[in-house]
Biopython code that builds the backbone (N, CA, C, O; Angstrom):
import numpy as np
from Bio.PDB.StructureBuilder import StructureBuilder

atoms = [
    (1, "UNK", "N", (94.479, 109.543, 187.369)),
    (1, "UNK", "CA", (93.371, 108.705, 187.785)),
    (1, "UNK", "C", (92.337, 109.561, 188.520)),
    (1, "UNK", "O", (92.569, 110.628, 189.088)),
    (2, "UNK", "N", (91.340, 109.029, 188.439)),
    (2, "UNK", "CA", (89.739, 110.234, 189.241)),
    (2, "UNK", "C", (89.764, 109.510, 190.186)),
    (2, "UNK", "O", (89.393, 110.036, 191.236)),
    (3, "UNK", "N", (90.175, 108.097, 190.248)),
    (3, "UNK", "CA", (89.507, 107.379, 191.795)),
    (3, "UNK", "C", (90.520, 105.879, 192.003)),
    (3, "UNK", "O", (91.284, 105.249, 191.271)),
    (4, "UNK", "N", (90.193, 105.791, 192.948)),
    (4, "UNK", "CA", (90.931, 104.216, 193.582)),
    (4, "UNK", "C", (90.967, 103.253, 192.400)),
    (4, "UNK", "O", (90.202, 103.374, 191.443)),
    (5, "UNK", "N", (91.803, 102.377, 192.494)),
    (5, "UNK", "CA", (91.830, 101.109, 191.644)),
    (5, "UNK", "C", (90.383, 100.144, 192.412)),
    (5, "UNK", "O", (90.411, 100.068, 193.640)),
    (6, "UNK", "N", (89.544, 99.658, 191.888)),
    (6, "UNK", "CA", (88.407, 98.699, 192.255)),
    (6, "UNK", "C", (88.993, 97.725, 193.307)),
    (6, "UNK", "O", (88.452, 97.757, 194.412)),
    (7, "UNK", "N", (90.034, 96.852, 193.122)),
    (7, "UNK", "CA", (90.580, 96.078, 194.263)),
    (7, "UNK", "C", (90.822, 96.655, 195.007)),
    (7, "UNK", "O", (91.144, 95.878, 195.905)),
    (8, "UNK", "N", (91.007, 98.535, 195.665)),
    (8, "UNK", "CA", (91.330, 99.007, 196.687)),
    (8, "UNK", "C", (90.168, 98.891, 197.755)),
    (8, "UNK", "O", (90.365, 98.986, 198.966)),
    (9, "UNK", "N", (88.756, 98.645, 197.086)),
    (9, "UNK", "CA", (87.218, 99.397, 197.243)),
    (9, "UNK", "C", (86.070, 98.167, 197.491)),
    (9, "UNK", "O", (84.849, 98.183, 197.335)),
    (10, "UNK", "N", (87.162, 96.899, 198.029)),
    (10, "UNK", "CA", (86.431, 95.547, 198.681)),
    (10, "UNK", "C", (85.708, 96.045, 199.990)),
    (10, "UNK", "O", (86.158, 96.506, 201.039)),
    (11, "UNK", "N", (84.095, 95.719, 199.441)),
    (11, "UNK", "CA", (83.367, 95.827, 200.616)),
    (11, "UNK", "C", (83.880, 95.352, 202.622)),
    (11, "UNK", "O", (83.607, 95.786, 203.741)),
    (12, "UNK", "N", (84.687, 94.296, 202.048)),
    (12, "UNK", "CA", (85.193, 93.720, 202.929)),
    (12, "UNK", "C", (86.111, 94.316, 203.857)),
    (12, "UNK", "O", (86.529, 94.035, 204.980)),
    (13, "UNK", "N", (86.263, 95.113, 203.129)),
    (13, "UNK", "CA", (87.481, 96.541, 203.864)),
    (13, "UNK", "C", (86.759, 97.746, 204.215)),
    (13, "UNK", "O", (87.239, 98.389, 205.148)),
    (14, "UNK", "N", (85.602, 98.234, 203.610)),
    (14, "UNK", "CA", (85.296, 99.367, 203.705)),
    (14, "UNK", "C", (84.921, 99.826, 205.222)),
    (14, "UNK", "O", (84.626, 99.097, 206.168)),
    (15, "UNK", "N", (85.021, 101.307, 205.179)),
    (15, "UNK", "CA", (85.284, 101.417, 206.935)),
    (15, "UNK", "C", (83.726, 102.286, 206.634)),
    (15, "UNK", "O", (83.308, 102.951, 205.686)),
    (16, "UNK", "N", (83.002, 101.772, 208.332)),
    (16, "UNK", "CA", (81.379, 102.037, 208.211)),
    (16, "UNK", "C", (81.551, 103.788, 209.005)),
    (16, "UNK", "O", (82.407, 104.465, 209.573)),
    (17, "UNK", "N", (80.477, 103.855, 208.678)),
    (17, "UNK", "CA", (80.530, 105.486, 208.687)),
    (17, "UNK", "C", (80.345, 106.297, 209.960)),
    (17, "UNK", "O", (80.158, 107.495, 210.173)),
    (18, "UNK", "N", (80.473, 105.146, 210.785)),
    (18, "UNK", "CA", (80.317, 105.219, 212.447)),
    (18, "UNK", "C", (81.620, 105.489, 212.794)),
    (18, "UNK", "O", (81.770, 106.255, 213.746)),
    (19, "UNK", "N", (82.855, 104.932, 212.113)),
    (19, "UNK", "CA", (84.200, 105.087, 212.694)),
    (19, "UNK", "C", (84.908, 106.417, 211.657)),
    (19, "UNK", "O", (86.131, 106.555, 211.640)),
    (20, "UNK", "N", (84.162, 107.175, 210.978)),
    (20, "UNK", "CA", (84.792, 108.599, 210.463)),
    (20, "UNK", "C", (84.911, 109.656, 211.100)),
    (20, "UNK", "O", (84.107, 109.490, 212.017)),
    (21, "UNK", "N", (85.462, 110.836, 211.269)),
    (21, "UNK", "CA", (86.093, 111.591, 211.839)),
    (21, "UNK", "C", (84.915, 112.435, 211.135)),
    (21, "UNK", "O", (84.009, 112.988, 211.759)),
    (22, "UNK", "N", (85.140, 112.451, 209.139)),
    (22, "UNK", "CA", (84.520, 113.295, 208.652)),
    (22, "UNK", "C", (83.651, 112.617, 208.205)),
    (22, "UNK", "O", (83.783, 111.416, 207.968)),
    (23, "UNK", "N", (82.185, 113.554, 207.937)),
    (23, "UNK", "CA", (80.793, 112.763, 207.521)),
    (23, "UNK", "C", (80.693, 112.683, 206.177)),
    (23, "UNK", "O", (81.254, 113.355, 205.312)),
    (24, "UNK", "N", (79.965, 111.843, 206.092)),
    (24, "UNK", "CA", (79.557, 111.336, 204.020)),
    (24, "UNK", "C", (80.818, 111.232, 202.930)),
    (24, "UNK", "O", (80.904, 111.465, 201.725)),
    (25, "UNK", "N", (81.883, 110.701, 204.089)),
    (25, "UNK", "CA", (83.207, 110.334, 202.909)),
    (25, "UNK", "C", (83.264, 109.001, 202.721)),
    (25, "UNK", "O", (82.663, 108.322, 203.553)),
    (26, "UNK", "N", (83.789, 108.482, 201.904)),
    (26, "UNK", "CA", (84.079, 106.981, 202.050)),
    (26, "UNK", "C", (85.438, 106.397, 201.886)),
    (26, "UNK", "O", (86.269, 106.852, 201.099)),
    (27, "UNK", "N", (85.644, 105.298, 202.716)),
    (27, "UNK", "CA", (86.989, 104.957, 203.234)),
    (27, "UNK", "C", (86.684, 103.366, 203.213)),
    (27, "UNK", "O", (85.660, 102.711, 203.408)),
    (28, "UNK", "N", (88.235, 102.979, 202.840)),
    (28, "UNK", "CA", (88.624, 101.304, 203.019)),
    (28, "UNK", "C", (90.042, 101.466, 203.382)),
    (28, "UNK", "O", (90.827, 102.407, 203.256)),
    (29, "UNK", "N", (90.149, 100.238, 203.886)),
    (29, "UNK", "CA", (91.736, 99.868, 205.091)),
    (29, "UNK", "C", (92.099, 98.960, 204.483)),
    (29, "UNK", "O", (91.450, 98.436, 203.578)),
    (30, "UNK", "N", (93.389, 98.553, 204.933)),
    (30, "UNK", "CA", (94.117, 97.464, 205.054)),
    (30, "UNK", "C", (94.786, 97.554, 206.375)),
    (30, "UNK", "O", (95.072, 98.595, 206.967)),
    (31, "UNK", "N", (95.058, 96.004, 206.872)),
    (31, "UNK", "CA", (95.644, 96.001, 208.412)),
    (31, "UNK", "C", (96.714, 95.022, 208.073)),
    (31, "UNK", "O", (96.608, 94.018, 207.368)),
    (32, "UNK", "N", (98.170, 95.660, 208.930)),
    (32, "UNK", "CA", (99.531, 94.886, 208.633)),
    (32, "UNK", "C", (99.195, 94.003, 209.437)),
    (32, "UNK", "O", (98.041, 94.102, 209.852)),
    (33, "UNK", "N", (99.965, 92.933, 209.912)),
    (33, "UNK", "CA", (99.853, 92.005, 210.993)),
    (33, "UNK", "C", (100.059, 92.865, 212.392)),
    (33, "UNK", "O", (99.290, 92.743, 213.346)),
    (34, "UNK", "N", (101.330, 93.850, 212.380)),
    (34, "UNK", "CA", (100.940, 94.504, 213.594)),
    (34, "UNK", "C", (99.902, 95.457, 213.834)),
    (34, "UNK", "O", (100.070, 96.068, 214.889)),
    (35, "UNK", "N", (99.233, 95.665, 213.409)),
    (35, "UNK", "CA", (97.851, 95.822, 213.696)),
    (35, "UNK", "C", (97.700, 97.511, 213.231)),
    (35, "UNK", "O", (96.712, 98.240, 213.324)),
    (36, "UNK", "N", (99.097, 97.817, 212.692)),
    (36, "UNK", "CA", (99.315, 99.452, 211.909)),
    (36, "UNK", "C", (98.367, 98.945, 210.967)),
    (36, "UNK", "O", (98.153, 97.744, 210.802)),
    (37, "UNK", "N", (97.670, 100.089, 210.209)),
    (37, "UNK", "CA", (96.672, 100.309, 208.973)),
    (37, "UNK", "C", (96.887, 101.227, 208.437)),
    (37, "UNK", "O", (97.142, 102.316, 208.952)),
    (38, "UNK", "N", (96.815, 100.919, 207.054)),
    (38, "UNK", "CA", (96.343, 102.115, 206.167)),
    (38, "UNK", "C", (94.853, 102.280, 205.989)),
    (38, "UNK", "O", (94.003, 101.508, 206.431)),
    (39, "UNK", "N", (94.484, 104.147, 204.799)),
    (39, "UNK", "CA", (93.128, 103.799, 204.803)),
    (39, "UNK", "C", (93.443, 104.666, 203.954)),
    (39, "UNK", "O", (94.428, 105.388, 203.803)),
    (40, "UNK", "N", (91.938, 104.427, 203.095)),
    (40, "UNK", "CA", (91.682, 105.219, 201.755)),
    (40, "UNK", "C", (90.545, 106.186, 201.905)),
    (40, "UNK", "O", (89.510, 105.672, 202.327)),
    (41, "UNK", "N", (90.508, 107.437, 201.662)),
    (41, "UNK", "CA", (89.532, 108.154, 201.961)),
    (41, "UNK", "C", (89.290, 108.609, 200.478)),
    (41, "UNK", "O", (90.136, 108.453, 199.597)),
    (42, "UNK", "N", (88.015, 109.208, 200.271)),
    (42, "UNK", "CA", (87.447, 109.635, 198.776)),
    (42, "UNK", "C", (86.220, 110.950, 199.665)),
    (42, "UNK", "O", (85.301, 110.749, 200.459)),
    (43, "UNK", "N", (86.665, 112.007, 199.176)),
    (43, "UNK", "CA", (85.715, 113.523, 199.397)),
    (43, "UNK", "C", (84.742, 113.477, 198.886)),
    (43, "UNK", "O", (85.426, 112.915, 198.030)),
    (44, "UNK", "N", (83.509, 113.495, 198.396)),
    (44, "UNK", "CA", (82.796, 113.928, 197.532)),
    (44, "UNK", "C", (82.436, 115.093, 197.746)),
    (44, "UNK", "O", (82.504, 115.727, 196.692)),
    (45, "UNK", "N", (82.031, 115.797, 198.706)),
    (45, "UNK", "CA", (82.082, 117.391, 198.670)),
    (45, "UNK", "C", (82.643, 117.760, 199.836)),
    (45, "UNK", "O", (82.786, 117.033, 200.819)),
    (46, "UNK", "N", (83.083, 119.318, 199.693)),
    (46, "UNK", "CA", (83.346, 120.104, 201.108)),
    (46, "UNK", "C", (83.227, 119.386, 202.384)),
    (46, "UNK", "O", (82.129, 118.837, 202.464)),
    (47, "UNK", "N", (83.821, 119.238, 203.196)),
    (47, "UNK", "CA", (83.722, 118.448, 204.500)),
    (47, "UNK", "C", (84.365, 118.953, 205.520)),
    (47, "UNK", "O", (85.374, 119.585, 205.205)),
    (48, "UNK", "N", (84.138, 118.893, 206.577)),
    (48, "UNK", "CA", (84.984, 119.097, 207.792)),
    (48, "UNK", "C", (85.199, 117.900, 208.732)),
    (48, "UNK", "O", (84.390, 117.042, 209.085)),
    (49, "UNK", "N", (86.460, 118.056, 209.039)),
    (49, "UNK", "CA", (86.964, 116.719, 210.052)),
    (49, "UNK", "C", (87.065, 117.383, 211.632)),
    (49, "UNK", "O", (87.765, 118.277, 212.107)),
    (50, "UNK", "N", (86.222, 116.670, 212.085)),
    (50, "UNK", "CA", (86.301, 116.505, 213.804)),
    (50, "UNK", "C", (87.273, 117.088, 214.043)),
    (50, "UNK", "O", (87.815, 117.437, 212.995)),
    (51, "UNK", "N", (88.059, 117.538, 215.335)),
    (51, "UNK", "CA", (89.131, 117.391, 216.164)),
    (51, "UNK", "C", (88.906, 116.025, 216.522)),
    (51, "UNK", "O", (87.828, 115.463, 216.716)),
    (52, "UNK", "N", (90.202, 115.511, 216.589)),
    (52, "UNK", "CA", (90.465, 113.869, 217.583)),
    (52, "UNK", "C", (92.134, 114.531, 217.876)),
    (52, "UNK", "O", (92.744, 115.578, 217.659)),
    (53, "UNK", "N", (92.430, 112.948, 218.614)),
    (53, "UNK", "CA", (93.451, 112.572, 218.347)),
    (53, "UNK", "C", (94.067, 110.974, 218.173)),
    (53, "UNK", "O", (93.203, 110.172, 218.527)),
    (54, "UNK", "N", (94.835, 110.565, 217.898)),
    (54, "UNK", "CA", (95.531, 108.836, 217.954)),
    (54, "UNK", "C", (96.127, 108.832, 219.348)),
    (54, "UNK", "O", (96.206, 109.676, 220.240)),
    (55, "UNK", "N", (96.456, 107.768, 219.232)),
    (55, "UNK", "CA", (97.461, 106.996, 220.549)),
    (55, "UNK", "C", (98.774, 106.675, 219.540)),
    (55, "UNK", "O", (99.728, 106.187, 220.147)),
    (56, "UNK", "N", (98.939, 106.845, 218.308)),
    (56, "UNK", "CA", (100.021, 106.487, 217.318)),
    (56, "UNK", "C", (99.984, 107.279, 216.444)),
    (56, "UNK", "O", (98.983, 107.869, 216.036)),
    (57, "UNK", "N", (101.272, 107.390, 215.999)),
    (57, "UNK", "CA", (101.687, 108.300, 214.391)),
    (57, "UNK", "C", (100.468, 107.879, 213.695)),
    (57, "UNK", "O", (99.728, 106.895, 213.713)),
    (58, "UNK", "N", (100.574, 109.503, 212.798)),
    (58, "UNK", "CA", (99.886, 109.357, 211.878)),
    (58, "UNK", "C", (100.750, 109.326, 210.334)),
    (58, "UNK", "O", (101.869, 109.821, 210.470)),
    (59, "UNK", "N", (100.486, 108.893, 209.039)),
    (59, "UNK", "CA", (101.550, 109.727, 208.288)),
    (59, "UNK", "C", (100.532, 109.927, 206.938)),
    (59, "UNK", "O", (99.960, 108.937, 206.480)),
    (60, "UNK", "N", (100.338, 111.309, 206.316)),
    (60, "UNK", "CA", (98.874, 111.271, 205.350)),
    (60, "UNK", "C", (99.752, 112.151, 204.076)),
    (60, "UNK", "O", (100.690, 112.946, 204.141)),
    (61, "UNK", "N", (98.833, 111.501, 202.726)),
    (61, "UNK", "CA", (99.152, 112.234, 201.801)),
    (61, "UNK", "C", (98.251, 112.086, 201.311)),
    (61, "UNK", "O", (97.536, 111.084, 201.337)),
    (62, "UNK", "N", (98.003, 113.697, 200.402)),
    (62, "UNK", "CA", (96.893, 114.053, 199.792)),
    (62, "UNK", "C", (97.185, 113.362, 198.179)),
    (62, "UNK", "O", (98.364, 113.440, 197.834)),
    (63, "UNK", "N", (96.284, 112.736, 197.226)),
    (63, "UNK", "CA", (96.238, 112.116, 196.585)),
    (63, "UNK", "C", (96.140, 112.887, 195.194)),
    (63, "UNK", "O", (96.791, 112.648, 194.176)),
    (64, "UNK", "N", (95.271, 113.768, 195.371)),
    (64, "UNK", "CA", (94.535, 114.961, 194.505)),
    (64, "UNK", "C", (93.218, 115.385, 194.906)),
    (64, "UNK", "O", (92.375, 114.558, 195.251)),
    (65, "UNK", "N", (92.961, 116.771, 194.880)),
    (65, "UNK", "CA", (92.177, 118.089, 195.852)),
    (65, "UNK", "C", (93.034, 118.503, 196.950)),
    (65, "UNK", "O", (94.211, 118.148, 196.890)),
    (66, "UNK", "N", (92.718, 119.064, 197.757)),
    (66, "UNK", "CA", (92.742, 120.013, 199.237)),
    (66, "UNK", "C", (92.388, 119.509, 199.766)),
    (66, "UNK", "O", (91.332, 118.944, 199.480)),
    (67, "UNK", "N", (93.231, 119.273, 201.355)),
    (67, "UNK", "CA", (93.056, 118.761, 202.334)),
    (67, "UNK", "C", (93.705, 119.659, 203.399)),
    (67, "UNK", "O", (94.932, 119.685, 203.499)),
    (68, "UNK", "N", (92.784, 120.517, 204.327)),
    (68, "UNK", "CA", (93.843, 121.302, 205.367)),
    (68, "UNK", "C", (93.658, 120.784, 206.943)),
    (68, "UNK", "O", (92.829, 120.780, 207.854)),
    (69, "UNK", "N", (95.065, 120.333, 206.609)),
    (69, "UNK", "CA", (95.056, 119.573, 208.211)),
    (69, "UNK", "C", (95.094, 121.018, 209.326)),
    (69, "UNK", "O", (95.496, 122.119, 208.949)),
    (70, "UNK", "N", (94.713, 120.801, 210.393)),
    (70, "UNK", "CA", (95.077, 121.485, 211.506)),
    (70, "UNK", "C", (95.481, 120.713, 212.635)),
    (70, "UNK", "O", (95.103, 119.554, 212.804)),
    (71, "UNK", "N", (95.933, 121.080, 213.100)),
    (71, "UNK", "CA", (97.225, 120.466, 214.515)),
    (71, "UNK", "C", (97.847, 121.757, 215.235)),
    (71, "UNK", "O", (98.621, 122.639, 214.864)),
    (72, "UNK", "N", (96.920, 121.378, 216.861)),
    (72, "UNK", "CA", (97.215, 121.934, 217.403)),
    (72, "UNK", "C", (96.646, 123.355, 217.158)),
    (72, "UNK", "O", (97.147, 124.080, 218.018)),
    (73, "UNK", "N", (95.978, 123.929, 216.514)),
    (73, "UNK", "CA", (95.460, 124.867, 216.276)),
    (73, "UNK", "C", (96.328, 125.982, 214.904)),
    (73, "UNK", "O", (96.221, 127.198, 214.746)),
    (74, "UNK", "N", (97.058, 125.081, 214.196)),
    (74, "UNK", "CA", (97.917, 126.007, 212.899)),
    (74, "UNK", "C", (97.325, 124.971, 211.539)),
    (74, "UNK", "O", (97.345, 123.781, 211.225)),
    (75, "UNK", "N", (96.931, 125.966, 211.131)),
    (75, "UNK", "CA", (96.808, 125.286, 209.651)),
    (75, "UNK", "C", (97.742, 123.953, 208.399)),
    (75, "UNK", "O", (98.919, 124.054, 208.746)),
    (76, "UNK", "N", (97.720, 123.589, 208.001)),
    (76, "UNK", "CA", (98.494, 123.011, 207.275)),
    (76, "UNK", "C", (98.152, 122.793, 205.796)),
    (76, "UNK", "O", (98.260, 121.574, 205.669)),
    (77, "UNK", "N", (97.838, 123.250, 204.736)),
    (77, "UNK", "CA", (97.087, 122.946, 203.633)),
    (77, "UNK", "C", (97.954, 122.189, 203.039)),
    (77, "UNK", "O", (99.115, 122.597, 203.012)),
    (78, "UNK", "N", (97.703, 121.193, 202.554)),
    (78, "UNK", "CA", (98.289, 119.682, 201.537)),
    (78, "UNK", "C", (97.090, 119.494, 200.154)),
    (78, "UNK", "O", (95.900, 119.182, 200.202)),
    (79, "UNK", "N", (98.025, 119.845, 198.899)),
    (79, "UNK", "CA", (97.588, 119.886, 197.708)),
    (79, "UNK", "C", (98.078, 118.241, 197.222)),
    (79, "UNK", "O", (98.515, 117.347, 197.946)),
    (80, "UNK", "N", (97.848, 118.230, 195.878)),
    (80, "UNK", "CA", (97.627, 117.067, 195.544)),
    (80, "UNK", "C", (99.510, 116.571, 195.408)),
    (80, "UNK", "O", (100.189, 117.006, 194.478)),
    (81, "UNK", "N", (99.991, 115.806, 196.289)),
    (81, "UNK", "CA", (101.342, 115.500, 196.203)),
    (81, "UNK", "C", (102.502, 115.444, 197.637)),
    (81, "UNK", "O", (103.627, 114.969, 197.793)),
    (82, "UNK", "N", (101.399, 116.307, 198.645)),
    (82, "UNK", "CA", (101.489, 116.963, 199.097)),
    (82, "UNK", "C", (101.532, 115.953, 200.778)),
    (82, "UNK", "O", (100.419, 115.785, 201.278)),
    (83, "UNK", "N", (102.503, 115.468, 201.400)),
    (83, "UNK", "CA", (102.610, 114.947, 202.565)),
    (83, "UNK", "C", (102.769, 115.623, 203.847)),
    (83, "UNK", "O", (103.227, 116.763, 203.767)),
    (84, "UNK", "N", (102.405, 115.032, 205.404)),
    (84, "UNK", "CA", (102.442, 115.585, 206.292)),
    (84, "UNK", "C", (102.266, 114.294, 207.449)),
    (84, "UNK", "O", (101.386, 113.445, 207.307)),
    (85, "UNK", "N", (103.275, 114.281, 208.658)),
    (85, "UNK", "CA", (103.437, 113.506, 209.604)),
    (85, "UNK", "C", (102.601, 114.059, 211.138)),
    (85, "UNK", "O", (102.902, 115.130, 211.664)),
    (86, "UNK", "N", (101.822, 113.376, 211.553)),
    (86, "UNK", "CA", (101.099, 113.688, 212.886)),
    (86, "UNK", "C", (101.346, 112.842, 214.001)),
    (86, "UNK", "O", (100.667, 111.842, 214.235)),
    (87, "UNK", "N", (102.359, 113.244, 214.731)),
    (87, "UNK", "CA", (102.867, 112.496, 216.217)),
    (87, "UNK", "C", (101.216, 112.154, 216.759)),
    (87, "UNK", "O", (100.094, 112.601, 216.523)),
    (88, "UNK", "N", (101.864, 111.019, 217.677)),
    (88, "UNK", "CA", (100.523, 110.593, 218.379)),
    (88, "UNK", "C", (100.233, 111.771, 219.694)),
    (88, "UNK", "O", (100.951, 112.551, 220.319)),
    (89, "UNK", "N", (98.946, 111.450, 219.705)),
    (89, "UNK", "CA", (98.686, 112.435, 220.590)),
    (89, "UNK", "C", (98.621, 114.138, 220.216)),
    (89, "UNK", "O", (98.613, 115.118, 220.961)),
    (90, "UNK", "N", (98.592, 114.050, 219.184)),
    (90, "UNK", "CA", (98.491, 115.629, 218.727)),
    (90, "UNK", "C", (97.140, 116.117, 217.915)),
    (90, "UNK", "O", (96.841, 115.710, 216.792)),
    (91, "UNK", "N", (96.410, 117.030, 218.662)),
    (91, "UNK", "CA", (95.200, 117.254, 218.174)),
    (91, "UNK", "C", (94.921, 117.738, 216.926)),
    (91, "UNK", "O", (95.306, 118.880, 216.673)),
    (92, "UNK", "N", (94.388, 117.173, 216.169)),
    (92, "UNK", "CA", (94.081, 117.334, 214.944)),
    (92, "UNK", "C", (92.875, 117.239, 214.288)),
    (92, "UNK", "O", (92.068, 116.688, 215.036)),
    (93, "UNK", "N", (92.357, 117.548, 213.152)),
    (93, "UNK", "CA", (91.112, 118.101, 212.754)),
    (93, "UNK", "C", (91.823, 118.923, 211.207)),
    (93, "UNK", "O", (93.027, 118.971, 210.957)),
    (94, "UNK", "N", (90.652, 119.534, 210.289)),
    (94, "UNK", "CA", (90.817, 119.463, 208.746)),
    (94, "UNK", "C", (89.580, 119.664, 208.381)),
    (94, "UNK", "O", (88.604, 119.920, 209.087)),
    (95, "UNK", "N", (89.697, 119.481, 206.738)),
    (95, "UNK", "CA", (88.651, 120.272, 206.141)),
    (95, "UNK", "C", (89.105, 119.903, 204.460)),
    (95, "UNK", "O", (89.972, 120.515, 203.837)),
    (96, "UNK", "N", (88.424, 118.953, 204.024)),
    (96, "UNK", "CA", (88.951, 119.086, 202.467)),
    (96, "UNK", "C", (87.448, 119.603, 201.604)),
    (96, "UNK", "O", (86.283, 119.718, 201.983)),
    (97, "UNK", "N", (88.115, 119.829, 200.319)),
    (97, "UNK", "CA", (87.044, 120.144, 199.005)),
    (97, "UNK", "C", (87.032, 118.752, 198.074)),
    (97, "UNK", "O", (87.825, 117.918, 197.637)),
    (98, "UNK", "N", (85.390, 119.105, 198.061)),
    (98, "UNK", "CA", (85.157, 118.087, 197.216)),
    (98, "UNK", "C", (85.547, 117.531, 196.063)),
    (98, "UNK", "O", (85.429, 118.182, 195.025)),
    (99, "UNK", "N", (86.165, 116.022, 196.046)),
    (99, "UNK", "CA", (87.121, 115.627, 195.006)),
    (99, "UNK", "C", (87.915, 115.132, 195.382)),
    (99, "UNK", "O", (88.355, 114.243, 194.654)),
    (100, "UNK", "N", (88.622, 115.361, 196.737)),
    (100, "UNK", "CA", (89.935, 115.236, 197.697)),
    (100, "UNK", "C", (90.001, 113.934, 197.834)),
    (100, "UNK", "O", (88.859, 113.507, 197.665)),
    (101, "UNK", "N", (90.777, 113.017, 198.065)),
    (101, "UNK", "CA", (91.591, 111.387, 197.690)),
    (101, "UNK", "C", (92.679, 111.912, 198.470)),
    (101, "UNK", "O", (93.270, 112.974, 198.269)),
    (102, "UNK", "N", (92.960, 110.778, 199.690)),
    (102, "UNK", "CA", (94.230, 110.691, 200.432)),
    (102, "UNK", "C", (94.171, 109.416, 201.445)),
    (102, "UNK", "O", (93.361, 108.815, 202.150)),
    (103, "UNK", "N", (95.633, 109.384, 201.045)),
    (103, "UNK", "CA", (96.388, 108.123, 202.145)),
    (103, "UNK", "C", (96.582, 108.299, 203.256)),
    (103, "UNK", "O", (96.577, 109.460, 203.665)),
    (104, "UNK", "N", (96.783, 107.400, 204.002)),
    (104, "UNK", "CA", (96.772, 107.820, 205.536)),
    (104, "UNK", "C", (97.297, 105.774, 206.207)),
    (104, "UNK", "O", (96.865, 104.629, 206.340)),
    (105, "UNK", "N", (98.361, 106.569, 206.371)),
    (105, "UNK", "CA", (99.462, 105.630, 207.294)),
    (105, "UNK", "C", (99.021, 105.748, 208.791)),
    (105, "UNK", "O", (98.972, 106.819, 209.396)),
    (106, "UNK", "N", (98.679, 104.416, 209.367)),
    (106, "UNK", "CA", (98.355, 104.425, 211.255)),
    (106, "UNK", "C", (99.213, 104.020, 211.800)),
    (106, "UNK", "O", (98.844, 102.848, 211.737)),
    (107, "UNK", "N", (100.325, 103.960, 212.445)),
    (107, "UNK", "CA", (100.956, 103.485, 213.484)),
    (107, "UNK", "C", (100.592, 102.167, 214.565)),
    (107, "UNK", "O", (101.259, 101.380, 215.236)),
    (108, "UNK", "N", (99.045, 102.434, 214.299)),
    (108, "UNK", "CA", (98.152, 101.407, 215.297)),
    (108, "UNK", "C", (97.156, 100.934, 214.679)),
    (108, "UNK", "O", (97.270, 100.498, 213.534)),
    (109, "UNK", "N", (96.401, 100.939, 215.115)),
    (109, "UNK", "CA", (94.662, 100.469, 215.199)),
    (109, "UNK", "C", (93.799, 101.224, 215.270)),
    (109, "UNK", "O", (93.309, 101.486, 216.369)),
    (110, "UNK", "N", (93.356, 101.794, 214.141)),
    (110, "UNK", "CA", (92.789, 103.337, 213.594)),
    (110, "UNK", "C", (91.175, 102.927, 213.744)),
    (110, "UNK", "O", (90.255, 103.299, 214.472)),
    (111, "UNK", "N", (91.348, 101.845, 212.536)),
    (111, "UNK", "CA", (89.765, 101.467, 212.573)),
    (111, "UNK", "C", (89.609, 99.861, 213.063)),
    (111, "UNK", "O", (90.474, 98.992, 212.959)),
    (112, "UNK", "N", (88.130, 99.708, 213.680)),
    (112, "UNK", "CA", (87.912, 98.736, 214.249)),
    (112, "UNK", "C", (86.888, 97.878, 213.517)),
    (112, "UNK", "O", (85.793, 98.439, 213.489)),
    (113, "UNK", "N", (86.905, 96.754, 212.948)),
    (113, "UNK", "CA", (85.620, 95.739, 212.161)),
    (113, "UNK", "C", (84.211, 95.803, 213.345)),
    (113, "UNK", "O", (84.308, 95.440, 214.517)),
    (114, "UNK", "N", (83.212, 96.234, 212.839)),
    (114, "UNK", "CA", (82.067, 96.325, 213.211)),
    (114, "UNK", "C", (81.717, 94.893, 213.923)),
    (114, "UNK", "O", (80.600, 94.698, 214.403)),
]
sb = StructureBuilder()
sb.init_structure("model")
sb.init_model(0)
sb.init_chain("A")
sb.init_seg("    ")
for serial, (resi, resn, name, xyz) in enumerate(atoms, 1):
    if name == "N":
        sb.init_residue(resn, " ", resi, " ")
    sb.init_atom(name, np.array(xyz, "f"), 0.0, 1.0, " ", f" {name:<3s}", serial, name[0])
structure = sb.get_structure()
């Protein structure tokens, strides 16, 4: 597949570009009842992700492209298949190539409705 299934990509979900880490990507959620979320991210080119951190686990897999997490200051590169777990509270930041598609498991309350 090149991209999300269309029912993933309800306006109604989509996360506004005020709550991204990284600039000019686009992302949609879903929220469990406990208030954990997933989210869908789509690269279109080269990007770099902020340093942050959560207050909750993270848990992310790369979908297809490059995605290099950093934590804590060590690299992590995740190819297309390619999973990785981020305790809360652990500084993190990244960098994918354009094309890059990945999941991303929240523990909490990642993103907030405008």
């Amino acid at each position: 597949m090149k991209d999300f299934p269309e029912f993933m990509k309800n306006e109604n979900n989509h996360i506004s570009g005020n709550q991204q880490n990284t600039k000019d990507i686009d992302g949609y959620f879903f929220q469990g009842k406990d208030d954990s979320q997933m989210a869908f991210w789509t690269c279109y080119s080269d990007k770099i992700s902020k340093e942050h951190k959560h207050e909750f686990d993270e848990y992310m897999v790369c979908v297809c492209g490059q995605y290099t997490v950093t934590m804590n200051g060590v690299d992590f590169v995740l190819n297309a298949g390619d999973e990785i777990f981020i305790p809360k509270g652990t500084m993190q930041g990244g960098k994918c190539i354009a094309g890059t598609r990945t999941i991303h498991a929240f523990g909490g309350k990642r993103i907030h409705e405008d």
